[in-house]
Phi, psi and omega in degrees: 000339202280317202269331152281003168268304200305332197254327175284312131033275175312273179351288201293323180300311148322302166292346196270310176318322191296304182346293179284339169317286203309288201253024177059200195270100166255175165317282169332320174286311180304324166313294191300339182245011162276282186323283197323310201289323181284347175289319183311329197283323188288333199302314185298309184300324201303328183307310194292322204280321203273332157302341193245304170349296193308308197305314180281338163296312183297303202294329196275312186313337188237031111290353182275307183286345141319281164304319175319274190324283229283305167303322190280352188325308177286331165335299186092000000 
């Protein structure tokens, strides 16, 4: 899924530059590729935040299983 937004990303990015080429700079061209930029920038954070999630899941995860393993020991 990752890969086919990144290549329509490309798709829309491309016709829209030919867009403004062709039919020059208007508002509305102008609009429309400040909204692409600010979506590529948030598509990136959301990419950093959901990295640092995992990341912060995986570290609560082999503390749980630390601390299991540690009470249980003597079980045995």
């Amino acid at each position: 899924m990752k890969k086919l937004n990144r290549i329509l990303s490309i798709i829309a990015f491309v016709y829209l530059a030919y867009h403004m080429y062709t039919y020059g700079v208007t508002t509305f061209n102008a609009v429309v590729m400040a909204l692409f930029i600010v979506s590529l920038g948030a598509d990136y954070l959301r990419y950093k935040r959901d990295a640092k999630v995992a990341e912060l899941e995986k570290k609560a995860l082999e503390k749980k299983e630390k601390s299991y393993n540690r009470r249980h020991k003597n079980k045995q």
